[in-house]
C-alpha positions in Angstrom: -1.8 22.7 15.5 1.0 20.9 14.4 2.3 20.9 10.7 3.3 16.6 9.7 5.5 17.0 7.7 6.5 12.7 7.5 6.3 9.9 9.4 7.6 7.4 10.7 5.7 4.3 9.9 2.3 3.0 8.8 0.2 -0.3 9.0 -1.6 -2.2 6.5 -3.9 -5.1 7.9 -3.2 -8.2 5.7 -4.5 -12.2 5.2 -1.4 -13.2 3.9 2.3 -12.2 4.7 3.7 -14.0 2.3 1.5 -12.4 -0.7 2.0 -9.0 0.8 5.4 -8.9 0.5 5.5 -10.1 -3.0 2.6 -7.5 -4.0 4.7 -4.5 -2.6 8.2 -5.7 -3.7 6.7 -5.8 -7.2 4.3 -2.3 -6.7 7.6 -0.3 -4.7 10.8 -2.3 -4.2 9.6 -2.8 -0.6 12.5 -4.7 1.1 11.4 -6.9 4.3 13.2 -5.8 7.4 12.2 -7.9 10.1 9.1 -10.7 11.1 7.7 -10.7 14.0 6.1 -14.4 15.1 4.5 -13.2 18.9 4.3 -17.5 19.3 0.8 -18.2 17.3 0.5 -21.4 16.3 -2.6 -22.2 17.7 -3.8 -19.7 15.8 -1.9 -20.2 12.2 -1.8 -23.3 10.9 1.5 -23.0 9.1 2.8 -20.7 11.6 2.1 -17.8 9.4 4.1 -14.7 11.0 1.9 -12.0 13.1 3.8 -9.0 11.9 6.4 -7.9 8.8 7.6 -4.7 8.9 9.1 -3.6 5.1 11.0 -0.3 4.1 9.4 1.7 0.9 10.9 5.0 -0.1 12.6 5.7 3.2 9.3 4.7 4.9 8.5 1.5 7.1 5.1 0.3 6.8 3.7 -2.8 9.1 1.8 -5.6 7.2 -0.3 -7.0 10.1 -1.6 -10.2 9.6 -5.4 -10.4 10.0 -6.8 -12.9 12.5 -10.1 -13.4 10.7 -10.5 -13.1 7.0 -11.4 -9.5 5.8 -14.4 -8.4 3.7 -13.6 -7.1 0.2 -13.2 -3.9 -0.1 -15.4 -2.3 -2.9 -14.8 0.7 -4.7 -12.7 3.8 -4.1 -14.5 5.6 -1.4 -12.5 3.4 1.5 -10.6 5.2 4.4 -7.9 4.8 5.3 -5.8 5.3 2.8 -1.8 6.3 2.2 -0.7 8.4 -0.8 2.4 8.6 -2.1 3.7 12.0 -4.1 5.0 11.9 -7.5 6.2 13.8 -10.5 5.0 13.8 -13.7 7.4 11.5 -15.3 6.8 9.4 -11.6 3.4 8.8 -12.8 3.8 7.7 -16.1 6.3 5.0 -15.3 4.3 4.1 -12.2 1.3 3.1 -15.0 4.1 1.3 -17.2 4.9 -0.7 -14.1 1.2 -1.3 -13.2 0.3 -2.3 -16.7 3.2 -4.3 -17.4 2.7 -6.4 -13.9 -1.2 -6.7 -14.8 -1.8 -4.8 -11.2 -5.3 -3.7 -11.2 -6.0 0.1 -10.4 -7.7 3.3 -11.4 -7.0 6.2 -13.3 -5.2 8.5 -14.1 -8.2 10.7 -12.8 -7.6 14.4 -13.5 -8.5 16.9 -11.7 -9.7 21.0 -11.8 -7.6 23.6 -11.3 -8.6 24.8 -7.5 -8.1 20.9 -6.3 -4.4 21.0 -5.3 -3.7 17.7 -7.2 -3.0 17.6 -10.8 -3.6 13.8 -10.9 -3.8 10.6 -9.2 -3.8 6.7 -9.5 -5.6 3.8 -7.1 -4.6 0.8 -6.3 -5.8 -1.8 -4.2 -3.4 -4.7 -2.6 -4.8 -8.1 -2.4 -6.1 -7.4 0.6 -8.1 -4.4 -0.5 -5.6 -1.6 1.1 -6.0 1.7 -1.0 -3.2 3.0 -2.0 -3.2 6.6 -3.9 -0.1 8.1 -6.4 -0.8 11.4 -7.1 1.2 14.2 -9.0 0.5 17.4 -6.8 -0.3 21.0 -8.9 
């Protein structure tokens, strides 16, 4: 079997472009590359784009927009998920940055010894996309 070792980009479905890009700019420094409108305006009022694809630590991630509106997402048991890898020192300025931007999330939750992650926070975008920083053992 094959051994991932990174990839090369991920998706995130999303209500509102816009929003999204403001949310991970403040969360990452995610920097918008490129929109994609595939010609939707019968769709969109507004003519909201279809697709927005954003670099965040050497990574491009997709915000799709979502053609219906999406159920909230409750609690932290929802897959998928992405997590990032951090350091210690990482992690505590990631929960300055979370507190200081009131962003909602979970944690730190520590863990055992034989779990191979020391720690980890959750977050949820608007749009109820999990998102997991964790400080590997």
């Amino acid at each position: 079997m094959a051994n991932i070792r990174t990839f090369d980009h991920c998706g995130f479905v999303v209500e509102d472009i816009p929003r999204s890009h403001q949310f991970y700019n403040t969360l990452l420094g995610a920097k918008p590359l490129h929109i994609q409108n595939l010609n939707t305006q019968r769709l969109y009022q507004g003519g909201f784009p279809v697709m927005s694809f954003v670099e965040m630590g050497g990574h491009r991630f997709e915000l799709c927009l979502a053609q219906e509106p999406l159920p909230r997402v409750e609690g932290a048991g929802t897959m998928p998920r992405i997590g990032f890898s951090l350091s210690d020192e990482m992690m505590d300025e990631m929960m300055k940055q979370l507190d200081a931007n009131k962003i909602p999330h979970e944690g730190p939750i520590d863990y055992p010894d034989p779990v191979p992650f020391k720690r980890t926070i959750r977050v949820w975008d608007p749009d109820g996309n999990t998102l997991e920083f964790c400080v590997r053992r």
